[in-house]
C-alpha positions in Angstrom: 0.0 0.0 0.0 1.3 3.3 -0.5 1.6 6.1 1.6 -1.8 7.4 3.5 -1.3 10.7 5.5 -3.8 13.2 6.9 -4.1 16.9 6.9 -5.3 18.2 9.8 -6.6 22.2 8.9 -7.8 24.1 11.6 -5.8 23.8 14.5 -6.5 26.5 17.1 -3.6 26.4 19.8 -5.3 25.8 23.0 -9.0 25.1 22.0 -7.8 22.6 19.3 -4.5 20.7 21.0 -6.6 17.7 22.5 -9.0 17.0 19.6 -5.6 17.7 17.6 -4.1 15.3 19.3 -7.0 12.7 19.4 -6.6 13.1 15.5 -2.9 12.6 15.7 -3.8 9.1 17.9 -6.7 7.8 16.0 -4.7 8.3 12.7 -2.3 6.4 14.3 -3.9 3.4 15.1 -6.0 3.1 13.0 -3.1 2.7 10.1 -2.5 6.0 8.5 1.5 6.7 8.4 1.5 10.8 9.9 -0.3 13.8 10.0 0.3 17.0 8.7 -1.0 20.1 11.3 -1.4 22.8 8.7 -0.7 26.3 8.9 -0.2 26.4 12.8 3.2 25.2 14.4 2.9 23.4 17.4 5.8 21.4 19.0 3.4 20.8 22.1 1.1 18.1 20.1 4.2 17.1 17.6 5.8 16.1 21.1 3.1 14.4 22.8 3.2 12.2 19.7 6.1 10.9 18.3 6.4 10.2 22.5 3.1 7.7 22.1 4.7 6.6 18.6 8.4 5.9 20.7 6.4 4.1 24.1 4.3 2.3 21.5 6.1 2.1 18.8 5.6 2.0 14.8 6.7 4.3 11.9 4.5 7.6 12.4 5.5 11.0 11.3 4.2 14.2 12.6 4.5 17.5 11.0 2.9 21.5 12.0 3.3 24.6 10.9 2.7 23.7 6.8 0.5 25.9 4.2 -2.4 23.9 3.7 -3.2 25.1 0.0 0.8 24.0 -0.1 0.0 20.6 1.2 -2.5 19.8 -1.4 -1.0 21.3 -4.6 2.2 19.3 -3.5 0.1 16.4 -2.8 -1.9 16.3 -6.2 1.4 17.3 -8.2 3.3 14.4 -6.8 0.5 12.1 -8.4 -1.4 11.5 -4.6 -5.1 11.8 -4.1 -6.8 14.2 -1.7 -10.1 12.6 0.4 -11.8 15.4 1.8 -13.9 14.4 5.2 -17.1 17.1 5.4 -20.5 16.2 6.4 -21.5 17.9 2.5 -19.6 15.4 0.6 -20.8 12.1 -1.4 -21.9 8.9 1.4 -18.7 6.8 2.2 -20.5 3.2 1.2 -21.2 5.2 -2.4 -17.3 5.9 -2.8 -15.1 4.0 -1.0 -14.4 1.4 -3.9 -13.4 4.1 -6.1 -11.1 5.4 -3.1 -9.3 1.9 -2.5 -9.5 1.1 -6.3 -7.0 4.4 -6.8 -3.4 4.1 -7.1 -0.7 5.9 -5.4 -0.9 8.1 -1.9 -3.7 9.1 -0.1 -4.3 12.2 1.9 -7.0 12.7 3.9 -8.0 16.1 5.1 -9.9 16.8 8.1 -11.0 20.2 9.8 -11.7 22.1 12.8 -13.2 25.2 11.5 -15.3 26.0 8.5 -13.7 24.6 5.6 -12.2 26.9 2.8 -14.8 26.3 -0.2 -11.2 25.6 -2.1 -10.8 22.5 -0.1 -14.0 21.1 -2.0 -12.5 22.0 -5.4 -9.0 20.6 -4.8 -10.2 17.4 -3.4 -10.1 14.4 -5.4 -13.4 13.0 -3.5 -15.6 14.8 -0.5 -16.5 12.2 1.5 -19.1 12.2 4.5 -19.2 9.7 6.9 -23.3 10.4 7.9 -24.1 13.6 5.9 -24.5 15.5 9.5 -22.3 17.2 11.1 -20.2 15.6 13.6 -16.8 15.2 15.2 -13.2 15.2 12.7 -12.3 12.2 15.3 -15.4 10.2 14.2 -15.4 10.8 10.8 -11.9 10.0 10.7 -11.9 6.8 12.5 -14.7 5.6 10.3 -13.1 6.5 7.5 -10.1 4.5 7.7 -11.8 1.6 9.2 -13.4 1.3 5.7 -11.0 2.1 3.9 -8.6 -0.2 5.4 -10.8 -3.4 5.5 -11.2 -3.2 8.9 -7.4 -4.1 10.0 -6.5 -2.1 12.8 -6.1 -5.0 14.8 -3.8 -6.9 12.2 -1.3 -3.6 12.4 2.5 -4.5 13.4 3.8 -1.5 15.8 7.8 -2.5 15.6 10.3 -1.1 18.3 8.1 0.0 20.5 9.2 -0.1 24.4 5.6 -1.8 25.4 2.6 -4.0 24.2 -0.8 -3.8 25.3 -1.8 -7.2 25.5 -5.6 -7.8 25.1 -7.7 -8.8 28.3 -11.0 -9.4 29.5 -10.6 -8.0 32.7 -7.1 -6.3 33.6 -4.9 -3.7 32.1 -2.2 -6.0 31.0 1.6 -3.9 29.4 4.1 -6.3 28.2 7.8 -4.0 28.3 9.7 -5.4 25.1 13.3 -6.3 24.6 15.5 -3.5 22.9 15.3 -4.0 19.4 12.7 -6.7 19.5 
């Protein structure tokens, strides 16, 4: 597969650095390979996760400060696809084939704030998880659930310092060997 990253556009310092964040994490596990904070530098939220990505480990890159129209243009010149998440867009189960039937890289762009009316035009597909409006986290989440078949749970997180090992009824951390 290639490379799937997401833009998040948006980002308010302060009101924004949790949700930010909870975009950074759900990206994460959920299989996409970074985020991209546009426009607004914050070393806060890149810290707080390439600290999850070192506990946990895995290959996630974090990025903020970057022109969002910059982003996309690259993006798109480069030969990658944009997937635009709004609530206005066309219903997930109608384009998701066409979505995984595309080659090369994927960026998905989420937001905070109103969206430019340019995001719309530069995006390859506008995509709504539910046609209302609802949180960037949700609609994320859902997104690449679909779009990745629904293998979360079969993603390898290498060189990571611990393992949560699935239970029933505990919180269970396995510590791993250096370079294991």
């Amino acid at each position: 597969m290639e490379r799937l990253m997401v833009l998040r556009m948006g980002h308010r310092f302060f009101r924004d650095s949790r949700v930010t964040t909870h975009v950074c994490l759900t990206a994460r596990a959920l299989g996409a390979d970074g985020v991209i904070i546009a426009d607004r530098e914050d070393k806060t939220v890149e810290a707080t996760i390439r600290e999850v990505a070192r506990r946990f480990g895995g290959n996630f890159s974090i990025e903020s400060g970057k022109p969002w129209r910059e982003t996309i243009r690259d993006w798109s010149d480069d030969g990658g696809k944009v997937v635009h998440l709004t609530a206005y867009g066309l219903r997930l189960p109608d384009v998701i084939q066409e979505v995984n039937n595309a080659t090369g890289d994927i960026l998905v762009v989420v937001g905070s704030e109103k969206m430019p009316g340019e995001v719309f035009k530069l995006a390859d597909w506008n995509v709504s998880v539910t046609n209302q409006p609802m949180s960037e986290v949700a609609a994320l989440a859902v997104f690449l659930d679909w779009h990745l078949q629904h293998r979360a749970f079969d993603k390898v997180f290498p060189n990571g310092q611990v393992e949560i090992i699935p239970s029933s009824d505990q919180k269970q951390v396995r510590q791993r060997v250096a370079g294991a």
